[in-house]
C-alpha positions in Angstrom: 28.1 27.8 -18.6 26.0 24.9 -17.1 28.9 22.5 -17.2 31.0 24.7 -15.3 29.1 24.8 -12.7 27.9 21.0 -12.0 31.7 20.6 -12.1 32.2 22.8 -9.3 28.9 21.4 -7.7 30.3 17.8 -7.8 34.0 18.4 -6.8 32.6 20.5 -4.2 30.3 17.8 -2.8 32.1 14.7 -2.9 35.6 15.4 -2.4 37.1 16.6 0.7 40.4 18.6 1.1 43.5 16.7 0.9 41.5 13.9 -1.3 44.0 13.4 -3.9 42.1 13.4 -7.9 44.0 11.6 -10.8 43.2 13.2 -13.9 44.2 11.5 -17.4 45.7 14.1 -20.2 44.3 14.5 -22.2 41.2 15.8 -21.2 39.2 19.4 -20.4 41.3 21.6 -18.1 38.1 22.2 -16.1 38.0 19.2 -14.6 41.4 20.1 -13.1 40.0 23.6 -11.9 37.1 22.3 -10.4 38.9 19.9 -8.0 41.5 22.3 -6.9 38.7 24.6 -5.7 37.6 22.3 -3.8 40.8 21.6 -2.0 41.9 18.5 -4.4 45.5 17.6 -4.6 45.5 17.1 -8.7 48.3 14.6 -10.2 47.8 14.4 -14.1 49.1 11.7 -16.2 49.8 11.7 -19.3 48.2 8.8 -22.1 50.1 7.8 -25.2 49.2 6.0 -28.1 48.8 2.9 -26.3 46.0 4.2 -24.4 43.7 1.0 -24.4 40.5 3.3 -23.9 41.2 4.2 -27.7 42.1 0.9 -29.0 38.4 0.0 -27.2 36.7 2.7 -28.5 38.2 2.3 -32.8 37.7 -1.8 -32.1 33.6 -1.4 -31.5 33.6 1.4 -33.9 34.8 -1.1 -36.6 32.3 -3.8 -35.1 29.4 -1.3 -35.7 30.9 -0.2 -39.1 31.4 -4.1 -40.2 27.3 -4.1 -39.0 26.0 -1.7 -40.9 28.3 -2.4 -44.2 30.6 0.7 -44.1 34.4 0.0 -45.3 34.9 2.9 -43.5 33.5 6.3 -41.5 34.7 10.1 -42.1 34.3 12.5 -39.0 34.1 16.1 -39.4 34.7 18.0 -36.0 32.1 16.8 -33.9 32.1 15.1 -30.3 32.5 11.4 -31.9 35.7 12.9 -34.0 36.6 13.6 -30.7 35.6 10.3 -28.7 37.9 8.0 -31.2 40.6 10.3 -31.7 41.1 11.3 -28.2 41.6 15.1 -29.3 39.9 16.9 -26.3 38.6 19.8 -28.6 38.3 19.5 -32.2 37.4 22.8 -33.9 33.6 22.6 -34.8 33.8 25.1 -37.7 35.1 23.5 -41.4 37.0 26.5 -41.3 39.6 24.4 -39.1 38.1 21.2 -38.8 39.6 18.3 -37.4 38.4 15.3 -39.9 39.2 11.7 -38.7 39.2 8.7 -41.0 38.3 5.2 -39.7 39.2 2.7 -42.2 37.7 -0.8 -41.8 40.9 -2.1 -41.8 44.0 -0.4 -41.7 45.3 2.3 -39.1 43.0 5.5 -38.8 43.9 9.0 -39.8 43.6 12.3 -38.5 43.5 15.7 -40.7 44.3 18.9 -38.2 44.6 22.5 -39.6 48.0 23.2 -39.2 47.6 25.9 -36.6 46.3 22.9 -34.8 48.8 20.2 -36.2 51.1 20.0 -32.7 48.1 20.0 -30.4 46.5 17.2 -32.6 49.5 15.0 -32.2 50.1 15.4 -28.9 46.4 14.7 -27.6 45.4 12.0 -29.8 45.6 8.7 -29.3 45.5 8.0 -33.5 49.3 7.8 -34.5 48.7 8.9 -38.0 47.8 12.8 -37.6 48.4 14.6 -40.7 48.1 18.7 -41.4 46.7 21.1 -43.9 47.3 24.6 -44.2 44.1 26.1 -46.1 41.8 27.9 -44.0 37.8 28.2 -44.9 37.8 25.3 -47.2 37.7 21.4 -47.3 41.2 20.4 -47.8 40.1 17.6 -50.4 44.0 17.6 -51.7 44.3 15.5 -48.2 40.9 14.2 -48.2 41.7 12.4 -51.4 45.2 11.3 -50.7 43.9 9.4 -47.7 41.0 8.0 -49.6 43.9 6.5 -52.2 45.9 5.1 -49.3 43.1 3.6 -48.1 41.2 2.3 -51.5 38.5 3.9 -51.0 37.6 4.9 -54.2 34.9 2.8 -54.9 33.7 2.0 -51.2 31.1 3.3 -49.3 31.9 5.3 -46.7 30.0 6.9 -43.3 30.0 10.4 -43.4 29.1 12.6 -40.3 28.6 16.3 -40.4 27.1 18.9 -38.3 23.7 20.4 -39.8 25.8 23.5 -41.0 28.7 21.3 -42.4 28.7 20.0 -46.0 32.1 18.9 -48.0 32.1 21.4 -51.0 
């Protein structure tokens, strides 16, 4: 893939051996892979919940939201699902998809298959991470429990999905 290689290109160019890399978890493994080929000493550390990256990224989300009138924003397995949850992969099929809920106010959600449940809560940065187990359909069950937590009933609501995603 293209990606791979302007890693490789990159780590290969500007660092030098013995140059140590810090590398934040969670994030692609590549970028770990790339630097030790180029003679990188790698040190990972790990983010928590705290991570103030995340706390930046939900508060100008909410801004934006506030903006353009939403009370809140459902995302469906794409790269923004991934940008405010922190999850370094979210499964891009509805088959497993990783659904995050930004409330206007109140604490965010995230819906992970439950094959994926553990890995969810480990990488992302949302506290609330919740599972379901059915596989090839929108778990609505959960969908509409955290609509009702949230009062969402009667709000109107952001939706994003990819051009081959629908809910239902």
């Amino acid at each position: 893939h293209g990606i791979q290689a302007l890693a490789l290109a990159a780590c290969t160019a500007f660092l030098e051996r013995a140059d140590a890399v810090v590398i934040p978890r969670p994030t692609y493994g590549l970028y770990a892979q790339a630097c030790s080929v180029a003679g990188a000493a790698v040190h990972r550390v790990d983010c928590d919940a705290s991570l103030a990256l995340g706390l930046e990224r939900i508060a100008e989300a909410r801004r934006r939201m506030e903006g353009a009138g939403l009370d809140a924003l459902l995302l469906v397995s794409s790269t923004n699902a991934a940008y405010l949850s922190g999850h370094p992969s979210p499964e891009r099929t509805l088959g497993r998809a990783l659904y995050v809920l930004l409330p206007l106010r109140g604490e965010p959600s995230v819906l992970a298959q439950a094959w994926r449940l553990e890995e969810a809560r480990r990488y992302c940065w949302i506290a609330d991470v919740r599972g379901y187990r059915r596989l090839s359909a929108v778990p609505f069950e959960e969908l509409d429990r955290l609509w009702e937590e949230n009062r969402l009933a009667t709000a109107t609501v952001g939706v994003e999905t990819g051009s081959e995603q629908r809910l239902g």
